[in-house]
C-alpha positions in Angstrom: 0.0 0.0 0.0 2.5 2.8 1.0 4.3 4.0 -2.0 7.2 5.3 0.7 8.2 4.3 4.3 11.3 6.0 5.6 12.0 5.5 9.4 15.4 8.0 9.7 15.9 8.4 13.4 12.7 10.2 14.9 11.2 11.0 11.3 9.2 8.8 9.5 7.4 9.8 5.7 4.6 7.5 4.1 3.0 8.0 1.1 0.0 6.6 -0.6 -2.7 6.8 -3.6 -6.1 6.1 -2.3 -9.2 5.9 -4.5 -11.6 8.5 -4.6 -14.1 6.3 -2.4 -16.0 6.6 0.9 -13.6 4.0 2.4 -10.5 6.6 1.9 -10.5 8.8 4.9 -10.8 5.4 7.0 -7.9 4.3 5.2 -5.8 7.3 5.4 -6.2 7.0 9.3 -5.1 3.7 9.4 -2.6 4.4 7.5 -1.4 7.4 9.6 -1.3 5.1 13.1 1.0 2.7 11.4 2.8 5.0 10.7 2.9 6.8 14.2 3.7 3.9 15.7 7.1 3.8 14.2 8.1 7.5 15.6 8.8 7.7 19.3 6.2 9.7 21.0 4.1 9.5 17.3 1.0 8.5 19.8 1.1 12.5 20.4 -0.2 13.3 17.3 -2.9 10.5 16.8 -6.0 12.0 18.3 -5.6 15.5 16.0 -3.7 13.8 13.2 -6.2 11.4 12.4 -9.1 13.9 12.7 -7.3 16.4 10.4 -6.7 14.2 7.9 -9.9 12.6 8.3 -11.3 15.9 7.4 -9.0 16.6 4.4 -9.4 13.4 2.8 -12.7 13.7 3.3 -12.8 16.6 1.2 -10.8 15.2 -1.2 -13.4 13.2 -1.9 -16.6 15.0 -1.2 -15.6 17.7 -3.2 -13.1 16.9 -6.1 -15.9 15.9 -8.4 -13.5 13.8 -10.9 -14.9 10.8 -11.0 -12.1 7.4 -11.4 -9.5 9.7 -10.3 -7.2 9.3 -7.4 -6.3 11.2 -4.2 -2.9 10.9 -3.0 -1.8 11.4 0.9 1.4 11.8 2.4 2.4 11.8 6.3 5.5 13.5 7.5 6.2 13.3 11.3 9.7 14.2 13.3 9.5 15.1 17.0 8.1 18.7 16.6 5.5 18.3 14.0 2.9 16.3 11.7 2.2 17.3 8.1 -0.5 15.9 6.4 -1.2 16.0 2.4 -4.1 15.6 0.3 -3.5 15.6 -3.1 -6.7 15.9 -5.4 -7.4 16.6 -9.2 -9.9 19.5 -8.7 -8.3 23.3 -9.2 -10.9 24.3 -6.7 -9.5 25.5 -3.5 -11.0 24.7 -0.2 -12.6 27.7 1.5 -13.7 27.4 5.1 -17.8 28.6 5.8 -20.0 29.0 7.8 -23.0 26.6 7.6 -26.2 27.0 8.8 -26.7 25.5 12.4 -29.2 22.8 11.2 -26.3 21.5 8.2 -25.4 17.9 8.9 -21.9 19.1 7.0 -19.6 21.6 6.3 -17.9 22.2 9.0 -14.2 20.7 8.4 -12.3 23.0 7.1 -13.3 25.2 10.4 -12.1 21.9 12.3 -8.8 22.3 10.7 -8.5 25.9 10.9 -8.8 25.5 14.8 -6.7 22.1 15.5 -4.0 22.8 12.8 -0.9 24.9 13.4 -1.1 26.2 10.1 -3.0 25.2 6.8 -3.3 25.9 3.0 -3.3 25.1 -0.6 -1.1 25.5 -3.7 -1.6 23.7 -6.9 -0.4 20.3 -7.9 2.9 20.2 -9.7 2.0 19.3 -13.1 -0.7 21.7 -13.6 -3.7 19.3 -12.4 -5.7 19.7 -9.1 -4.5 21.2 -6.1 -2.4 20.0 -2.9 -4.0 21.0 0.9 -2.2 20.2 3.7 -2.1 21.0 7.5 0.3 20.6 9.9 -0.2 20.1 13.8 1.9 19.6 17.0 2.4 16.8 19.6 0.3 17.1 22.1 1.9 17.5 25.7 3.8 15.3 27.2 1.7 13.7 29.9 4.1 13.1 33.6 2.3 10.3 35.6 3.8 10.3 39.3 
């Protein structure tokens, strides 16, 4: 499944194409805590990491409208940060609303907006589609006495 998997000391990448199918954001979080599990203190960054990129691959395919196409996702941890990727083949770019209080949907992007460090967008080398990605911190270390 993962196109890369590069364990170098406390950083770990993985890489993979998903298809643009219901079953992809469940995927993508599996996919993220195997990864995790390979990083000392990756745990850390499970509970917001697999929300956030829940959200964007969820997106991905909600809203990419190209039907047979694929969604790529890549995972980059080391001890300070996660980045998450969503690759898609639509030039639209994601803009954050408000929905109205009754909407069963819509709210994501204002998920990732408050759990992410930082967010954005920039096309897709090649000319096609569009890349979002987020990143996000560890949480805090937890001290038991």
């Amino acid at each position: 499944m993962p196109e890369t998997d590069a364990p170098v000391g406390p950083t770990a990448v993985r890489s993979c194409w998903f298809p643009r199918s219901c079953r992809s954001p469940l995927l993508a979080r599996r996919m993220l805590r195997e990864l995790l599990a390979t990083v000392p203190g990756g745990d850390r960054y499970s509970e917001v990491g697999e929300l956030l990129a829940t959200e964007l691959v969820g997106n991905a395919v909600l809203h990419s409208g190209m039907p047979g196409r694929l969604i790529r996702v890549s995972f980059d941890v080391d001890a300070i940060r996660l980045r998450i990727e969503v690759h898609d083949a639509s030039d639209r770019p994601p803009l954050p609303q408000q929905p109205d209080p009754t909407a069963g949907c819509g709210r994501g992007l204002l998920l990732v907006e408050a759990l992410a460090t930082q967010w954005g967008h920039f096309p897709r080398p090649g000319g096609v589609g569009k890349v979002v990605w987020c990143e996000c911190a560890a949480a805090p270390l937890v001290v038991k006495p």
